[in-house]
Residue, then its C-alpha position, 0 to 999 in steps of 0.5 A: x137749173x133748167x136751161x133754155x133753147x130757141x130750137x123748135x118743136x120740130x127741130x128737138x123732135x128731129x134731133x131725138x129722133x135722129x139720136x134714138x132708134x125707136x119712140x113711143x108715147x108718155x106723161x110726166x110729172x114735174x114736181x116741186x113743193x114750198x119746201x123746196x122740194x123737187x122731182x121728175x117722175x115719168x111712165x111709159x106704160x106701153x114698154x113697162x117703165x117708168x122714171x122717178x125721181x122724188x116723187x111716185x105719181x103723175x101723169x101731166x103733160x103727156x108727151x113722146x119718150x125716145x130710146x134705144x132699146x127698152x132693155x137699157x132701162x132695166x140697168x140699176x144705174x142711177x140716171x140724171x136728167x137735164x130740163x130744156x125748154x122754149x117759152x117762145x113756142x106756142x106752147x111751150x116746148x120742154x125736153x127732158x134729157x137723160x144720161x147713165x153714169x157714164x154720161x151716155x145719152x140714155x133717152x130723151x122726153x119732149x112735151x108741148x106743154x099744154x099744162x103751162x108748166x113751163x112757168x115755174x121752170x125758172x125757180x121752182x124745178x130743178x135738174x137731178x137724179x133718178x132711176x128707170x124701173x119696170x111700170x107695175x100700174x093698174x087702172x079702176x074705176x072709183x067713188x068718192x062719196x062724203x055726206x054733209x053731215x057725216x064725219x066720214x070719207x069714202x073712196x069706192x072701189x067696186x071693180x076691186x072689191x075694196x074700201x077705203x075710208x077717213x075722217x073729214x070733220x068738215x061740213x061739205x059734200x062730196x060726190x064724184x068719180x074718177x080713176x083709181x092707179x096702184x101698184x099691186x092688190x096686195x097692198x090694200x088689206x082689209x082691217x089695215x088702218x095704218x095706211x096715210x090718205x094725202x089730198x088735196x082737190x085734184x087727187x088723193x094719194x095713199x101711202x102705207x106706213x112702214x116703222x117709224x118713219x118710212x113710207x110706200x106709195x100704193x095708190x093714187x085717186x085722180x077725181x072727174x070733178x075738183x074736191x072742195x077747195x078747202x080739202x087739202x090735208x098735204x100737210x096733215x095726212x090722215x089715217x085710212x082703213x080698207x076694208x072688202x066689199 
């Protein structure tokens, strides 16, 4: 479980950065779910990298990653993290600390959480294990269109050239734009129905189906504007078809 520390802001900021040699800026996303669930996922798109445990998108709260060197993330070593943080500070301050097999203090995250995360520490997050990989993510622009009276969802992607469209029987309209992140154009293949679109009203995330019962992030639509507070599907994904445009 997380533990808790008095240290201030700047007291963590100038422990880690008496501990590592260089710094530079990230986002993670702390995750949690009723299932009880949990993960970390952290990217650091200016050195490449990012850390997941559980979870493969997120970018909430930004905050400062501290290391060595980059090259000791390219290691396929699994990595555990402990969470600290200080309710007392206004915001709340929160550090992710991380460790290689061998216990070595790998790197360090600290946040002000200007996401008011630090609330479900107690009982929701919790403490564990991951890997640092090379960050492959991109970035567009997207269109998430839905006529009131149509049965079908469309995600636009024009800079892309690509589609992606799924069947939302519910009456209500919706007309946004947003950012678009994903891996690879590879992986969005026109005619390719057996892709799963997993919403709710801050993202759509997109998986493709792998047998039976795997599956692979491919990409992930966060809108300017919140989806209807009814759209969310997280328990029943739906099937989406790509096509060109």
């Amino acid at each position: 479980m997380p533990s808790t520390t008095s240290d201030s802001w700047a007291k963590q900021l100038s422990d880690l950065a008496t501990n590592f040699e260089k710094c530079c800026g990230a986002a993670a996303l702390f995750f949690w779910s009723v299932h009880s669930a949990t993960g970390l996922r952290l990217e650091a798109p200016s050195i490449m990298y990012e850390f997941v445990d559980n979870f493969n998108f997120g970018h909430d709260p930004e905050g400062v990653l501290f290391f060595h060197n980059k090259s000791d993330f390219n290691s396929p070593e699994k990595v555990s993290y402990k969470i600290v943080y200080n309710r007392a500070a206004t915001p709340a301050v929160v550090r992710v600390d991380f460790y290689g097999e061998d216990d070595d203090y790998k790197a360090g995250f600290i946040t002000n959480d200007t996401a008011n995360m630090d609330t479900y520490l107690d009982c929701n997050v919790k403490d564990g294990i991951g890997k640092f990989s090379p960050y492959h993510g991109a970035v567009t622009y997207g269109h998430l269109h839905k006529n009131t009276t149509s049965t079908q969802t469309r995600l636009m992607l024009d800079p892309i050239g690509r589609q992606a469209t799924w069947t939302n029987d519910k009456k209500e309209s919706i007309d946004t734009i947003g950012s678009f992140y994903f891996n690879a154009m590879s992986d969005f293949v026109a005619g390719t129905a057996n892709v799963v679109a997993d919403y709710n009203k801050e993202r759509v995330a997109f998986y493709q189906k792998i047998g039976s019962d795997d599956e692979k992030f491919i990409g992930v639509f966060y809108p300017n504007i919140a989806l209807p507070a009814g759209d969310d599907n997280h328990a029943k994904p739906v099937t989406a078809t790509w096509k060109d445009i």
